[in-house]
gemmi code that builds the backbone of each chain (N, CA, C; Angstrom):
import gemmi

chains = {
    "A": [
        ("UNK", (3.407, -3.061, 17.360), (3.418, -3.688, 18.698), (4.097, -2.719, 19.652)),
        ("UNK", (3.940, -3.100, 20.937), (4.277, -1.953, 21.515), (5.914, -1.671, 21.871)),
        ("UNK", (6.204, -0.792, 22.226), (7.936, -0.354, 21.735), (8.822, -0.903, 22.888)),
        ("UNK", (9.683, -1.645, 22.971), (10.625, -2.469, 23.329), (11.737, -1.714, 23.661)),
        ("UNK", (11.781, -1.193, 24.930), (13.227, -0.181, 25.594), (14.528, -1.095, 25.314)),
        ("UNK", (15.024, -0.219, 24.659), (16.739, -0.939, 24.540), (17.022, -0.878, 25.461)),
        ("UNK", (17.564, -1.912, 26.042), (18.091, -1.987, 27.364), (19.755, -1.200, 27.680)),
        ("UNK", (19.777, -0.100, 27.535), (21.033, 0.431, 27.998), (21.552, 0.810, 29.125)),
        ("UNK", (20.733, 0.205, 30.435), (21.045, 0.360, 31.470), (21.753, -0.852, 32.175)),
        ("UNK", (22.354, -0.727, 33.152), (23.268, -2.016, 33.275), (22.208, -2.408, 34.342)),
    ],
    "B": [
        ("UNK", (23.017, 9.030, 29.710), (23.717, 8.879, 30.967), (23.386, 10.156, 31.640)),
        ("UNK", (22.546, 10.515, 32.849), (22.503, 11.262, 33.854), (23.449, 10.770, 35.182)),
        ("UNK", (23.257, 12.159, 36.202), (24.141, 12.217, 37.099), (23.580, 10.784, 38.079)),
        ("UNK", (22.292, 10.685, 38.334), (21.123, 9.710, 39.252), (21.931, 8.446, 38.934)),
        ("UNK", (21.922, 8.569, 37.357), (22.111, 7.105, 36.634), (23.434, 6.807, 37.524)),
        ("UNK", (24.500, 7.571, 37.203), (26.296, 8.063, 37.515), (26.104, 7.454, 39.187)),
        ("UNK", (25.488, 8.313, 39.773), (25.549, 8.095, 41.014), (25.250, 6.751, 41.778)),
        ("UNK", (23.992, 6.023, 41.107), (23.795, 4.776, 41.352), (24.796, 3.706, 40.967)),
        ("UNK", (25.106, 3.852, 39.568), (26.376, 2.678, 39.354), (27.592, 2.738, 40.149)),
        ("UNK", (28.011, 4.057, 41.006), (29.232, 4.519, 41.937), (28.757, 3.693, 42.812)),
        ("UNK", (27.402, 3.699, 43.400), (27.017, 3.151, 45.013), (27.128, 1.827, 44.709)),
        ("UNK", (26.443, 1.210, 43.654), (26.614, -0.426, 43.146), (28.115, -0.846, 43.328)),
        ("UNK", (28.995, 0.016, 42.485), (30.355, -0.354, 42.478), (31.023, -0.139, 43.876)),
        ("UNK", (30.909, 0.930, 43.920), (31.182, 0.661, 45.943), (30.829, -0.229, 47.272)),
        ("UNK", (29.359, -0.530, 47.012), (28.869, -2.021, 47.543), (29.523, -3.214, 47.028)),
        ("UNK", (29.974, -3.250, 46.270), (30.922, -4.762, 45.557), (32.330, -4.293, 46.066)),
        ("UNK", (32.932, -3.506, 46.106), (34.220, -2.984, 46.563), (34.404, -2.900, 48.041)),
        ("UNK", (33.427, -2.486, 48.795), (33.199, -2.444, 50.261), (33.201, -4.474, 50.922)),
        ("UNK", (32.075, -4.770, 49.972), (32.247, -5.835, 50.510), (33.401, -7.502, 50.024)),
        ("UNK", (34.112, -6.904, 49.008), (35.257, -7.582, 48.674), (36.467, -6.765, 49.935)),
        ("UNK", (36.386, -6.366, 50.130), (37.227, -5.451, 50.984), (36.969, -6.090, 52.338)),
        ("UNK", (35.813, -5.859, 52.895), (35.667, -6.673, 54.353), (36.248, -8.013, 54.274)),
        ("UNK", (35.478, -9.261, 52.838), (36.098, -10.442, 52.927), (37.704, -10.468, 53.148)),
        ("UNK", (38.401, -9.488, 52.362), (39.641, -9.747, 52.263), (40.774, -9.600, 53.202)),
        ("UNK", (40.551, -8.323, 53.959), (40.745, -7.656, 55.172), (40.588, -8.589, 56.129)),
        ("UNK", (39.277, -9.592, 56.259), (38.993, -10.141, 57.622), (39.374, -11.239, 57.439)),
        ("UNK", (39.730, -11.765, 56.346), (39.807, -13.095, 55.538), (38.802, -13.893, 56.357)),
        ("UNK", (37.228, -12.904, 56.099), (35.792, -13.930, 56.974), (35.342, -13.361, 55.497)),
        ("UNK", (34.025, -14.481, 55.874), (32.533, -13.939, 54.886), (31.508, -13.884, 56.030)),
        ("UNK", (31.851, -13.967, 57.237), (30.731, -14.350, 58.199), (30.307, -12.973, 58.348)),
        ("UNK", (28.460, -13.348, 58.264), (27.166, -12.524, 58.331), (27.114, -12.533, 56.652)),
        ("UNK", (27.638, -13.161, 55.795), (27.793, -12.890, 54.084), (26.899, -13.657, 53.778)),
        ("UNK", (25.602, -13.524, 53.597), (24.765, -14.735, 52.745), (25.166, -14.833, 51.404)),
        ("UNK", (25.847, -16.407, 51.029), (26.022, -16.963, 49.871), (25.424, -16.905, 48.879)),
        ("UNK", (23.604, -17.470, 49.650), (22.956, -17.156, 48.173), (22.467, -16.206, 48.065)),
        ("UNK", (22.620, -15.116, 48.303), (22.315, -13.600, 47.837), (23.377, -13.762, 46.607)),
        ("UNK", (24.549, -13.665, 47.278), (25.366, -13.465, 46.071), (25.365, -14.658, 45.390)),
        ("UNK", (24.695, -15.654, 45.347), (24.347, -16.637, 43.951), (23.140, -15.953, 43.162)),
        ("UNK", (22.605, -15.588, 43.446), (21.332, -14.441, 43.350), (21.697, -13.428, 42.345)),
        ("UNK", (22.311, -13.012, 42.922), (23.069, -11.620, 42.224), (24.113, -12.247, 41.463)),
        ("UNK", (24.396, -13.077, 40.661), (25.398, -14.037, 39.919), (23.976, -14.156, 38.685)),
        ("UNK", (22.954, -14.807, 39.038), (22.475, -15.105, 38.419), (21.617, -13.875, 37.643)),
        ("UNK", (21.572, -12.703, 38.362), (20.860, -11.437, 38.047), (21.841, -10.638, 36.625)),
        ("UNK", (23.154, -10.893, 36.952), (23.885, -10.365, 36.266), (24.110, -11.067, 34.706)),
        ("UNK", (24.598, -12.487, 34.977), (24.775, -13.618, 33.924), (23.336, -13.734, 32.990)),
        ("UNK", (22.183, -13.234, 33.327), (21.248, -13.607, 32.769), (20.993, -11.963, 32.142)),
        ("UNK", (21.174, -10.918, 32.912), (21.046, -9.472, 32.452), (22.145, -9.072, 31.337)),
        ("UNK", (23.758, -9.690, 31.476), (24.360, -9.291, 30.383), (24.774, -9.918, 29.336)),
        ("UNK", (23.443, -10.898, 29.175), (23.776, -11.849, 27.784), (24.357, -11.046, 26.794)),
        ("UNK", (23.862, -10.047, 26.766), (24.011, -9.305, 25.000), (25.712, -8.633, 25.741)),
        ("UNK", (26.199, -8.951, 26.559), (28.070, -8.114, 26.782), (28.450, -8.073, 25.491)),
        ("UNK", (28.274, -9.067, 24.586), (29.133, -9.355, 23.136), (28.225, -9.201, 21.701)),
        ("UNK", (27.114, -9.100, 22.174), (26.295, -8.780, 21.088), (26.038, -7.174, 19.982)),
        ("UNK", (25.966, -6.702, 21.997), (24.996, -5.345, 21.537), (26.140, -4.521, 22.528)),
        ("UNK", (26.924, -3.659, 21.534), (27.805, -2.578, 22.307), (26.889, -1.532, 22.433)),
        ("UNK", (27.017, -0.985, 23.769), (26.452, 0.533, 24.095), (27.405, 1.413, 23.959)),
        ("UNK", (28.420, 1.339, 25.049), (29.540, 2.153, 25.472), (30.792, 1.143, 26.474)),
        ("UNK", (31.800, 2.155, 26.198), (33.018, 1.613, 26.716), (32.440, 0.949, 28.049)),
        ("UNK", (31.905, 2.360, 28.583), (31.611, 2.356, 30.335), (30.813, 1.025, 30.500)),
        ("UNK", (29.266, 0.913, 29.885), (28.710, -0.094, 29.917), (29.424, -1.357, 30.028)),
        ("UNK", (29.844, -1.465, 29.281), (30.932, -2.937, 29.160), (31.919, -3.447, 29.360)),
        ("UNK", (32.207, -2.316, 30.614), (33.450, -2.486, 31.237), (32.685, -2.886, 33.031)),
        ("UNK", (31.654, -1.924, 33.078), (30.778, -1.971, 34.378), (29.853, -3.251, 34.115)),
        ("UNK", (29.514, -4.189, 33.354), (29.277, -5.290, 33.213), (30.437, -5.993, 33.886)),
        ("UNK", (31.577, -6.164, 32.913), (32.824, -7.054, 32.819), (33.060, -7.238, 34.363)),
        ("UNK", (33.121, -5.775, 35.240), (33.400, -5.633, 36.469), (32.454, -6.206, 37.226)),
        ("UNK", (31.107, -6.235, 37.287), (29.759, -6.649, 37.835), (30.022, -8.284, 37.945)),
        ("UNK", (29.947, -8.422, 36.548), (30.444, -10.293, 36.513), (31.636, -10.773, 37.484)),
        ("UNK", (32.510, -10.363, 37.216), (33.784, -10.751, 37.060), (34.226, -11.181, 39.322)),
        ("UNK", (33.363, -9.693, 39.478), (33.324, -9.764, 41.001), (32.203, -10.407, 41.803)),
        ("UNK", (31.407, -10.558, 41.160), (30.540, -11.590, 41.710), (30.713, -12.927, 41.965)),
        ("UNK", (31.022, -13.254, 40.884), (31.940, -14.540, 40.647), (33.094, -14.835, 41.677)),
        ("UNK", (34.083, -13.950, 42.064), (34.940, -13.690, 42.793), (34.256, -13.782, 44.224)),
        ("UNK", (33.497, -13.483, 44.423), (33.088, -13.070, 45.608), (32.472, -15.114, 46.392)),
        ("UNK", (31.636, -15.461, 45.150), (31.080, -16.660, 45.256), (32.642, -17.290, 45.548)),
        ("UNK", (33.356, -17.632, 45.093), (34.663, -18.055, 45.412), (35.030, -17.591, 46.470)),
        ("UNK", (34.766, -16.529, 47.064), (35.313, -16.597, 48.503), (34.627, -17.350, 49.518)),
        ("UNK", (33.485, -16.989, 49.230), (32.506, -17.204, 50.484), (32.611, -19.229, 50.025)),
        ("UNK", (32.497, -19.708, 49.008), (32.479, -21.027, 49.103), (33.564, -21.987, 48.712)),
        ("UNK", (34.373, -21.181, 48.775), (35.962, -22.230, 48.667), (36.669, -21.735, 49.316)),
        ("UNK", (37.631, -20.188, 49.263), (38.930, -19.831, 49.933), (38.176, -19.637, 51.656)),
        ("UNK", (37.449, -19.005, 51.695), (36.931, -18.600, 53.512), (35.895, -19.485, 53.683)),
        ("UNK", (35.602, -20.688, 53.088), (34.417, -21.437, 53.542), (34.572, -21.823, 54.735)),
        ("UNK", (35.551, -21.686, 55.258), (35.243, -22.238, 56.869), (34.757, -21.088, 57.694)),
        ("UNK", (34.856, -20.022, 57.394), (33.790, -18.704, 57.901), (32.892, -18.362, 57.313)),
        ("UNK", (32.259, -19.488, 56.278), (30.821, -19.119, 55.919), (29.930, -20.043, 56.877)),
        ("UNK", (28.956, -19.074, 57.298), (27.568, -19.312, 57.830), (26.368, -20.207, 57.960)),
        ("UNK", (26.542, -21.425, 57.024), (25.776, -21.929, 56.270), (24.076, -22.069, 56.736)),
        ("UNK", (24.309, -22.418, 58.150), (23.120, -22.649, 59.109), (22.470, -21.199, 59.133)),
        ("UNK", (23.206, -20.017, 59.301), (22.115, -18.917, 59.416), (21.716, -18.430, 57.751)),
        ("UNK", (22.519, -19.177, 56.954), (22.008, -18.314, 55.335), (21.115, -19.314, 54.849)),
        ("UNK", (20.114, -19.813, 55.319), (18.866, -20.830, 55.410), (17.867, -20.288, 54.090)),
        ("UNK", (17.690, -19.462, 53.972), (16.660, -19.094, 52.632), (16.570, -20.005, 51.960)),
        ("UNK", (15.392, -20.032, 51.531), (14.850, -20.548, 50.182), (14.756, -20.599, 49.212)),
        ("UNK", (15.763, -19.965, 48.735), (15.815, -19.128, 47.194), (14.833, -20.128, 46.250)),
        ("UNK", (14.513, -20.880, 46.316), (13.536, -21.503, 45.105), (12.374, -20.987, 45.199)),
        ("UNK", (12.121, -20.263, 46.867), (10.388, -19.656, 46.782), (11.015, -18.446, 45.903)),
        ("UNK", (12.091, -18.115, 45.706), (12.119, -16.689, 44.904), (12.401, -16.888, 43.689)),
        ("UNK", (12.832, -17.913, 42.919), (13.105, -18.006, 41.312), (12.404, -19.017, 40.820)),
        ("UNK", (11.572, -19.568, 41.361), (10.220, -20.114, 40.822), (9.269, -19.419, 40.351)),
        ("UNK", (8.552, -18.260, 41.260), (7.546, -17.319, 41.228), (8.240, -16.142, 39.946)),
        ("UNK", (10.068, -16.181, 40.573), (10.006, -14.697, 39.585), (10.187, -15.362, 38.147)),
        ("UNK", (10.409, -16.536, 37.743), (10.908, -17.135, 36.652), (9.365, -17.148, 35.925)),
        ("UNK", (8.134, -17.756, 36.485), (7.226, -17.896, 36.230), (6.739, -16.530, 35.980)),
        ("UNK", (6.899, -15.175, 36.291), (6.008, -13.852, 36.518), (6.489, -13.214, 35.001)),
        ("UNK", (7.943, -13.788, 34.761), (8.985, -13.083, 33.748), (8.177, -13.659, 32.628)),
        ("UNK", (7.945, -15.494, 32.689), (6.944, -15.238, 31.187), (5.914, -14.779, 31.070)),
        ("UNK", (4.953, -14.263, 31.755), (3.633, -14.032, 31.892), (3.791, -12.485, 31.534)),
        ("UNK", (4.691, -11.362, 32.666), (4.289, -10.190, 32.236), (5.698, -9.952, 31.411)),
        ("UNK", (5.906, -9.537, 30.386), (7.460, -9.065, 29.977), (7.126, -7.742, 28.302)),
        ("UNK", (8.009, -7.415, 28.212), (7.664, -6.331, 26.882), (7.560, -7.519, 25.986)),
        ("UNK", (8.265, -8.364, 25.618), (8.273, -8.972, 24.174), (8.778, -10.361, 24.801)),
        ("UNK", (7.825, -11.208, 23.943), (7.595, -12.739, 24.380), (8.809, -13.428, 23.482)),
        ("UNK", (10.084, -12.976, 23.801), (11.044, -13.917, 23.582), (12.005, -13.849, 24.049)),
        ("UNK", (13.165, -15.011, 23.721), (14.267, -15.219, 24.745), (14.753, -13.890, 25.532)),
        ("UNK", (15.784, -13.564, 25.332), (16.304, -12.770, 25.575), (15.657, -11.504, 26.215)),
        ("UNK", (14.531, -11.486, 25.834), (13.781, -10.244, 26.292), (13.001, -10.477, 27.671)),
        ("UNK", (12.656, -12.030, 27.863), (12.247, -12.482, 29.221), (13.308, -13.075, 29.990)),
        ("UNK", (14.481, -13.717, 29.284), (16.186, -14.003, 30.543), (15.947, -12.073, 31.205)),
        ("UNK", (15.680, -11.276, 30.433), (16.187, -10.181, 31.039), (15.505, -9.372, 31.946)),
        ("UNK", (14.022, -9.712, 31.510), (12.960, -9.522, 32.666), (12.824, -10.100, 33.781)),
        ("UNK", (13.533, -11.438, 33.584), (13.815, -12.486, 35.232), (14.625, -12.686, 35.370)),
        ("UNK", (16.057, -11.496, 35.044), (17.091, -10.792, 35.922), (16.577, -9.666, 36.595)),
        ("UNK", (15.367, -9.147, 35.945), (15.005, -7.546, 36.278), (13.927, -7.944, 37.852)),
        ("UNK", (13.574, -8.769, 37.719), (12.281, -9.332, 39.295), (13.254, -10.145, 39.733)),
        ("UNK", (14.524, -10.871, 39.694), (15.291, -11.466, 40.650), (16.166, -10.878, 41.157)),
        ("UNK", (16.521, -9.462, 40.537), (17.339, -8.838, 41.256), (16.568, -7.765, 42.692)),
        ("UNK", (15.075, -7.773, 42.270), (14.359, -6.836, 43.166), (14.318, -7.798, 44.665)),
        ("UNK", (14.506, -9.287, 44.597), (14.118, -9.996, 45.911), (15.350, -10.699, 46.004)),
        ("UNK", (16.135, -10.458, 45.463), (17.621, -11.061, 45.565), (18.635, -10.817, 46.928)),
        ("UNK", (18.349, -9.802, 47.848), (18.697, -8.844, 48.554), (18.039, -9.922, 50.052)),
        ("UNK", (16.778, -10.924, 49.545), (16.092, -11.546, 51.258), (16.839, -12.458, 51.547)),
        ("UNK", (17.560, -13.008, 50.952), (18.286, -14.388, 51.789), (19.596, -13.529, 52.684)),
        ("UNK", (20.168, -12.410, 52.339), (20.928, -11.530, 53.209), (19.812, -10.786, 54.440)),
        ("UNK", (18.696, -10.145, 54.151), (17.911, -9.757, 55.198), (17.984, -10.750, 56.423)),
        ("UNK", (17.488, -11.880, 55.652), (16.772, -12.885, 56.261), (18.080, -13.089, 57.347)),
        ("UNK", (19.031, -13.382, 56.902), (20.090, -13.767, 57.806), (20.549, -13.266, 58.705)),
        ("UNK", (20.862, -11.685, 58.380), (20.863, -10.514, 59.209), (19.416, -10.835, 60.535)),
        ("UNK", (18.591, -11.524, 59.863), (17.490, -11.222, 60.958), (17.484, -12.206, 62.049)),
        ("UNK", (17.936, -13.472, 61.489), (18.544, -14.622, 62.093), (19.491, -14.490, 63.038)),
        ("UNK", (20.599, -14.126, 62.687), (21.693, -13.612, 63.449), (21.985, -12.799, 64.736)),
        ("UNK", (20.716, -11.402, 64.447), (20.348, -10.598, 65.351), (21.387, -9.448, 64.958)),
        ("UNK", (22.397, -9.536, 64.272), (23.446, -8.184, 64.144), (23.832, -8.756, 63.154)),
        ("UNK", (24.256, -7.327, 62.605), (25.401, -6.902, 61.396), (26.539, -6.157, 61.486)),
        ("UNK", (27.436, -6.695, 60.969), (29.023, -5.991, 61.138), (28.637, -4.715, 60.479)),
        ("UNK", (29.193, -3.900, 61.132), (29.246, -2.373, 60.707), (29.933, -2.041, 58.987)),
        ("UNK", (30.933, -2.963, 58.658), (31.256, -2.894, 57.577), (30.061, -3.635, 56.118)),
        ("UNK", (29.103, -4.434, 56.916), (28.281, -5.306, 56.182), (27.090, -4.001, 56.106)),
        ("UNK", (26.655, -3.279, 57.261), (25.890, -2.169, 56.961), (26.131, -1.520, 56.098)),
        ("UNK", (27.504, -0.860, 55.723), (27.948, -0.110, 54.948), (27.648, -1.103, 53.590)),
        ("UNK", (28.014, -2.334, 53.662), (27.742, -2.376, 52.047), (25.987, -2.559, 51.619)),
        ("UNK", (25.453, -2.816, 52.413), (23.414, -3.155, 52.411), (23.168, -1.768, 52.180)),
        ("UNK", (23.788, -0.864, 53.042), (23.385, 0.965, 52.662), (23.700, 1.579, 51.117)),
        ("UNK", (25.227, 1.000, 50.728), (25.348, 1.493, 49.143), (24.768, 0.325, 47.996)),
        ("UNK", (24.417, -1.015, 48.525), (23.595, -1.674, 47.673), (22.225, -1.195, 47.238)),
        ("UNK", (21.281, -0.920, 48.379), (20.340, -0.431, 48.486), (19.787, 1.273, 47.971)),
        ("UNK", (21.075, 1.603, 48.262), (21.207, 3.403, 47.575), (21.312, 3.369, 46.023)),
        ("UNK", (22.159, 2.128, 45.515), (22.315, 2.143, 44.013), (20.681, 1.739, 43.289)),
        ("UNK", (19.579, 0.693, 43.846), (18.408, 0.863, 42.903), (17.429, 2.360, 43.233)),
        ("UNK", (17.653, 3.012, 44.780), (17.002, 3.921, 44.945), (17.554, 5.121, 43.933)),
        ("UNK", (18.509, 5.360, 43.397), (18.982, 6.388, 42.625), (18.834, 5.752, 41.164)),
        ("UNK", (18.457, 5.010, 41.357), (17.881, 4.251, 39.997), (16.785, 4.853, 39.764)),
        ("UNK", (15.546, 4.830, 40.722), (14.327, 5.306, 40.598), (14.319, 6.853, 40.241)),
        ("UNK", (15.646, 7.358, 40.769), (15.636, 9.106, 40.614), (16.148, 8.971, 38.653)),
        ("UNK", (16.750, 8.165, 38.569), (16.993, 7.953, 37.211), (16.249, 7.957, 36.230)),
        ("UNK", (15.037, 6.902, 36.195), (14.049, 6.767, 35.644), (13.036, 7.707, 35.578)),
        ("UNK", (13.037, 8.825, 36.807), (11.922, 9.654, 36.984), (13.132, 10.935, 35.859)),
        ("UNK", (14.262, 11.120, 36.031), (14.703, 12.052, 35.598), (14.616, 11.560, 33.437)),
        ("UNK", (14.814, 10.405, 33.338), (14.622, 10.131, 31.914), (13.199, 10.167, 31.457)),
        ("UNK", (11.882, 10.158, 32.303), (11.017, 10.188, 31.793), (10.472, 11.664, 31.423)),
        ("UNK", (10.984, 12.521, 31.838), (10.764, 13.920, 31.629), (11.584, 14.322, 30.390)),
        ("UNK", (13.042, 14.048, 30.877), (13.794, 14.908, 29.854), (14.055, 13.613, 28.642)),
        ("UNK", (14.026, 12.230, 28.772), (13.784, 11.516, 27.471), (12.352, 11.012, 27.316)),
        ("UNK", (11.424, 11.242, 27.600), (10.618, 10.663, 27.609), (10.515, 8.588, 27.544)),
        ("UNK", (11.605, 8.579, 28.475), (11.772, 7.109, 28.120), (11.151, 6.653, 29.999)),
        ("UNK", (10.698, 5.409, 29.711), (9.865, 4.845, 30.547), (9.840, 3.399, 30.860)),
        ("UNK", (10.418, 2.663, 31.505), (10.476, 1.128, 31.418), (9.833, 0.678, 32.377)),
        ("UNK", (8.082, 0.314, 32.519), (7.497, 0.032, 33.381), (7.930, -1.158, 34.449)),
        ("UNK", (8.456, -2.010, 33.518), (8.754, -3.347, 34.507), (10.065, -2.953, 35.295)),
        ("UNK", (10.999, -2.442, 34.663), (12.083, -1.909, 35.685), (11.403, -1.223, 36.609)),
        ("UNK", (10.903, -0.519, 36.604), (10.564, 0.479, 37.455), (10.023, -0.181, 38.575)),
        ("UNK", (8.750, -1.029, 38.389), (8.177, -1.734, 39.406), (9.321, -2.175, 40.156)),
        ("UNK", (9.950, -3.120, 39.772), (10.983, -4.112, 40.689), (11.842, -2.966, 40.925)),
        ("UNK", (12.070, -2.318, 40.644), (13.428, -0.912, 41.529), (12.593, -0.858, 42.182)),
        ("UNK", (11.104, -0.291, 42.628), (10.410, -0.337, 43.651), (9.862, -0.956, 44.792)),
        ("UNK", (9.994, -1.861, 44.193), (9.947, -3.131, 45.113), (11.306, -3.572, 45.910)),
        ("UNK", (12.178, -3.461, 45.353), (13.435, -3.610, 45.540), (14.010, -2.732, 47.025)),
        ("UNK", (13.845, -0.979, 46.390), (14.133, -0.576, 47.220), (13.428, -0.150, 48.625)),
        ("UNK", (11.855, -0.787, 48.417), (10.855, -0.882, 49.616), (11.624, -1.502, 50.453)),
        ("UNK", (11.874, -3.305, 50.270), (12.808, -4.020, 50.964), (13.863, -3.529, 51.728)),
        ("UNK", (14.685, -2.411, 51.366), (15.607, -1.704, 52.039), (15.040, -0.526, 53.051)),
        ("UNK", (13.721, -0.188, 53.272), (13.842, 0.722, 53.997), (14.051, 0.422, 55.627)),
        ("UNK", (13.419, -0.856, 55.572), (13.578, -1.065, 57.627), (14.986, -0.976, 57.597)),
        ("UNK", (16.089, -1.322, 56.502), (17.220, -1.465, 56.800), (18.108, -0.290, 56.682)),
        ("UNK", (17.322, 0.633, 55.901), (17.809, 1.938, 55.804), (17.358, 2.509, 57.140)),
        ("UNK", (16.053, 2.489, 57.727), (16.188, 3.016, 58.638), (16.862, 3.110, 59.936)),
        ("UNK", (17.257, 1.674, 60.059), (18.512, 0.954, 60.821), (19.768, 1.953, 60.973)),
        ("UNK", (19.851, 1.796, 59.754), (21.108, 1.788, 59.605), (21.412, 3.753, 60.056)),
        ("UNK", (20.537, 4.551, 59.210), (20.531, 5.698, 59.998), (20.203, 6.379, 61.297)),
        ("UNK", (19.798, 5.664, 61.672), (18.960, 5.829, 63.153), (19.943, 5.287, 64.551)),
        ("UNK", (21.160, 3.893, 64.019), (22.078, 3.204, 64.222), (23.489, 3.760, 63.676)),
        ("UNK", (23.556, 3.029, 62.674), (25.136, 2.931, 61.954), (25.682, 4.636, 61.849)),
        ("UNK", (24.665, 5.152, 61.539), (25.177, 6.689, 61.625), (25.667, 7.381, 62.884)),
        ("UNK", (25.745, 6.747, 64.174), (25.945, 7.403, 65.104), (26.640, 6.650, 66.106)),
        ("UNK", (27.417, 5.517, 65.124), (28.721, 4.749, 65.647), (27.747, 3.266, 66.251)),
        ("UNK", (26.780, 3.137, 66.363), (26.296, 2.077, 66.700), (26.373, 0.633, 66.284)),
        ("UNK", (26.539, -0.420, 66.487), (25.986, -1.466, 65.804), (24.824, -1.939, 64.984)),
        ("UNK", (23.994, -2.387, 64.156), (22.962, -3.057, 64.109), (22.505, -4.252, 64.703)),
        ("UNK", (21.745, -4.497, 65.538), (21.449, -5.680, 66.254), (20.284, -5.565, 66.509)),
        ("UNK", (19.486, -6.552, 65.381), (18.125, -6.926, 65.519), (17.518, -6.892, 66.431)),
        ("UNK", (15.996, -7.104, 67.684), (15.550, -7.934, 68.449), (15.500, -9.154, 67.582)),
        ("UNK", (16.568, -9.606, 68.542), (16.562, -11.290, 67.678), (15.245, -12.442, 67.990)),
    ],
}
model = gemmi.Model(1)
for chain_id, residues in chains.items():
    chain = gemmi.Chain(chain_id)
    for i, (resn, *xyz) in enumerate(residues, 1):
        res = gemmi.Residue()
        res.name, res.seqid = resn, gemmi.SeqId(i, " ")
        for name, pos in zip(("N", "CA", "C"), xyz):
            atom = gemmi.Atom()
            atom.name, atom.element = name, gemmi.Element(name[0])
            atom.pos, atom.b_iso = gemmi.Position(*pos), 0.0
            res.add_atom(atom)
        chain.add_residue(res)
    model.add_chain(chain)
structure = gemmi.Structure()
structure.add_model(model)
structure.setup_entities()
């Protein structure tokens, strides 16, 4: 499935 | 962490510092739309569910802690300690035409169809229109305090150096977050009549004052 950005931005 | 990234969270943190500073100084909130900053309460509370879950870095989770912590603060000024210098009649918005549509858009388009991953996508489209119930008022009003420019100029500067962010990670990380990206764009479209204001104006000692 398609790739899911870790959210490490505030 | 790039410098774009660096530079935007400085202007964010300086727009929350600028404008805790005017409230406190003037002991007013007047020209302060409330529900912006209920807006931006809700952008944050819904964006840093994971504060306790998912550690990144010190910085991260301290620039959360701070994000929350003053927002919150801020809602307390404007509607308990200085409520008698809040505005209420000119901060008229609608905020339900804006968290209906973005609440509804967050399940429809999002990376991954679950909790947490859509609370964070409809922090990511409520923070891009979160910014109109302050326009709006400003437009109502006909003027803005010179100190209120200053904080709409480093609010508005923090998602535009966002966008330099994203363009600088997609090269050198190849990382890419389409839906952020849109709403930083959208976001910082919203700011340009006010950017242009404000330079064309505020830069050369002027006031801002609408044609009301």
């Amino acid at each position: 499935d398609e790739f899911v950005p870790r959210h490490d931005e505030l | 962490m790039n410098i774009f990234r660096l530079c935007g969270d400085m202007s964010h943190l300086a727009a929350i510092i600028i404008l805790l500073l005017k409230m406190w100084k003037t002991r007013s909130v007047a020209g302060i739309s409330g529900k912006s900053q209920i807006l931006f309460a809700t952008v944050f509370t819904a964006r840093y569910l994971d504060l306790f879950t998912s550690f990144i870095s010190i910085y991260n989770t301290c620039m959360k802690v701070f994000f929350i912590g003053t927002v919150y603060f801020t809602i307390y000024l404007i509607y308990m300690k200085f409520k008698a210098t809040y505005d209420s009649n000119h901060d008229s918005f609608r905020v339900e035409f804006l968290i209906v549509p973005v609440g509804g858009l967050a399940f429809l388009v999002n990376h991954e169809f679950a909790p947490l991953e859509i609370i964070w996508t409809f922090s990511i489209y409520l923070e891009s229109v979160a910014i109109l119930p302050q326009l709006f008022m400003i437009s109502k009003t006909g003027e803005a305090e010179t100190i209120t420019s200053h904080y709409l100029f480093a609010l508005g500067s923090y998602r535009a150096l966002y966008l330099c962010n994203w363009i600088y990670r997609y090269y050198a990380e190849g990382f890419f977050d389409l839906i952020a990206v849109v709403a930083g764009v959208v976001q910082t479209i919203l700011y340009c009549d006010f950017f242009y204001l404000y330079i064309t104006k505020v830069m050369k000692g002027k006031k801002i004052s609408l044609p009301a």
